[in-house]
C-alpha positions in Angstrom: 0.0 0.0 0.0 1.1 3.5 -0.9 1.5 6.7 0.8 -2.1 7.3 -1.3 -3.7 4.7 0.3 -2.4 5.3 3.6 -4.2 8.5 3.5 -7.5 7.4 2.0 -7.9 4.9 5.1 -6.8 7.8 7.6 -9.6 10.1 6.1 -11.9 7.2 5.9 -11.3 6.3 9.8 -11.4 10.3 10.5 -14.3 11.3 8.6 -16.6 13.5 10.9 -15.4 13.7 14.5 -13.2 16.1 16.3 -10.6 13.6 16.9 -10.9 12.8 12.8 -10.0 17.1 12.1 -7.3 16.9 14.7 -5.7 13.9 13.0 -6.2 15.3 9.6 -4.7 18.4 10.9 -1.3 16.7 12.2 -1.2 14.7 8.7 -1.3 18.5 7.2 1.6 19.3 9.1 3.9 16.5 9.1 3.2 16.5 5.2 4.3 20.0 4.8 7.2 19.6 6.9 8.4 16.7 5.1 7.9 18.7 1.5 9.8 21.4 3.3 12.6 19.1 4.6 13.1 18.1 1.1 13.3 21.3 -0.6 16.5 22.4 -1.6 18.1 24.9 0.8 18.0 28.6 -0.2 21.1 30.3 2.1 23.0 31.1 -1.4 19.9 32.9 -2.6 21.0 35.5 0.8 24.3 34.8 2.5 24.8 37.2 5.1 27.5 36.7 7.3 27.8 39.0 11.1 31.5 40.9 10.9 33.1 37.9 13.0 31.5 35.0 11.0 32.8 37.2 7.7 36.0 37.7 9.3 36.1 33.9 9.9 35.6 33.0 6.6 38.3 35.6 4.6 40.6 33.8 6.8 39.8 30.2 5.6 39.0 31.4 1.9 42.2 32.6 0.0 41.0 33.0 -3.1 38.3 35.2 -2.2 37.4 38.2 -4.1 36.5 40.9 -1.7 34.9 44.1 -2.9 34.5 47.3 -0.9 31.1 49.3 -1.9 32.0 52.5 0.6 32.7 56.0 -0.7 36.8 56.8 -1.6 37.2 58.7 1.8 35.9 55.4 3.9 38.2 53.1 1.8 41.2 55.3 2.6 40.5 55.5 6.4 40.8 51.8 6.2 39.9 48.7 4.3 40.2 44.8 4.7 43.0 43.7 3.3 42.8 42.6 -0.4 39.9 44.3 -0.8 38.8 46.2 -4.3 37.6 49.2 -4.2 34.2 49.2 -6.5 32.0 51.9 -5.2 28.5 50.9 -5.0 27.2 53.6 -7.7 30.1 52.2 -10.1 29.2 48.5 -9.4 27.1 48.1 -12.4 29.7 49.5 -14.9 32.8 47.7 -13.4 31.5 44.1 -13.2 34.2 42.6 -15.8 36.4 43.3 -12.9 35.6 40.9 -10.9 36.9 37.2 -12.1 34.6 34.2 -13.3 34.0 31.5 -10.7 35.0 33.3 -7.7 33.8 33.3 -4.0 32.7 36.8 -3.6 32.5 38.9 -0.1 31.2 42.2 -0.3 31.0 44.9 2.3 30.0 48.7 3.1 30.1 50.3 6.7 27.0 48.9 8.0 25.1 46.7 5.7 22.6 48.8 4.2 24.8 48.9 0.7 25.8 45.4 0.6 23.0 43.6 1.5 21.3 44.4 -2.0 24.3 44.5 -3.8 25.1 41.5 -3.2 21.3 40.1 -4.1 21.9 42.1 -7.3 25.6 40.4 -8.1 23.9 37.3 -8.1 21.7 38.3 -10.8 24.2 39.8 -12.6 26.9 37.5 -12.8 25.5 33.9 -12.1 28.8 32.8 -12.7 30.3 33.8 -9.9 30.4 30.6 -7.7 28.9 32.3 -4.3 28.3 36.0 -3.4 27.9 36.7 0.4 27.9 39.9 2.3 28.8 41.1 5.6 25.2 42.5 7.2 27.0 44.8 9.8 30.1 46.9 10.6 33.3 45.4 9.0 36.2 43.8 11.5 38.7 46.5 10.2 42.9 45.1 11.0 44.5 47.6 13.6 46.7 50.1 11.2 
């Protein structure tokens, strides 16, 4: 017997009485939680990394390419190391820069600019192989 009948017999046995809705109830659940439980995970759709867990990860990935979306004054006060500076007005026109088939971290001073930009990266160049952002205030080195 099938999953198909399975159900047909617990409907059956639950048809009219307040037991029956509270069982067809739980079935509802555990059904949607199983069909969520097999969909695909979406945390590439919005990687957001806090400043530590970004920190963390530019550590343990060395080939990442790290772009910097602040204005020329905040990239000269100070910057993570490696980074590129692609301000976030010049994004669109300067996206050649940045090389197929890299891991991507990009960053402003708080989040605000690199949230979206980094949704709209995606978009743009699906070939990059992941595109997170850092969703708070940068872990800047000690000059």
């Amino acid at each position: 017997m099938g999953i198909e009948g399975l159900v047909g017999e617990a409907r059956a046995w639950c048809a009219g009485t307040a037991g029956g809705r509270a069982v067809r109830m739980s079935l509802a659940v555990l059904c949607a939680v199983v069909w969520l439980w097999g969909t695909p995970a979406r945390a590439e759709e919005d990687c957001r990394f806090t400043p530590q867990e970004a920190e963390r990860h530019r550590l343990a990935t060395p080939d990442l390419f790290i772009i910097d979306l602040r204005t020329n004054r905040e990239f000269e006060v100070s910057h993570l190391p490696g980074a590129v500076h692609i301000p976030a007005f010049e994004v669109e026109k300067r996206l050649d820069e940045i090389p197929q088939g890299k891991n991507v971290l990009v960053y402003c001073g708080f989040g605000a600019r690199s949230v979206p930009f980094s949704r709209k990266l995606r978009v743009l160049r699906p070939d990059l192989a992941r595109v997170c952002c850092i969703d708070g205030r940068p872990i800047f080195p000690e000059k």
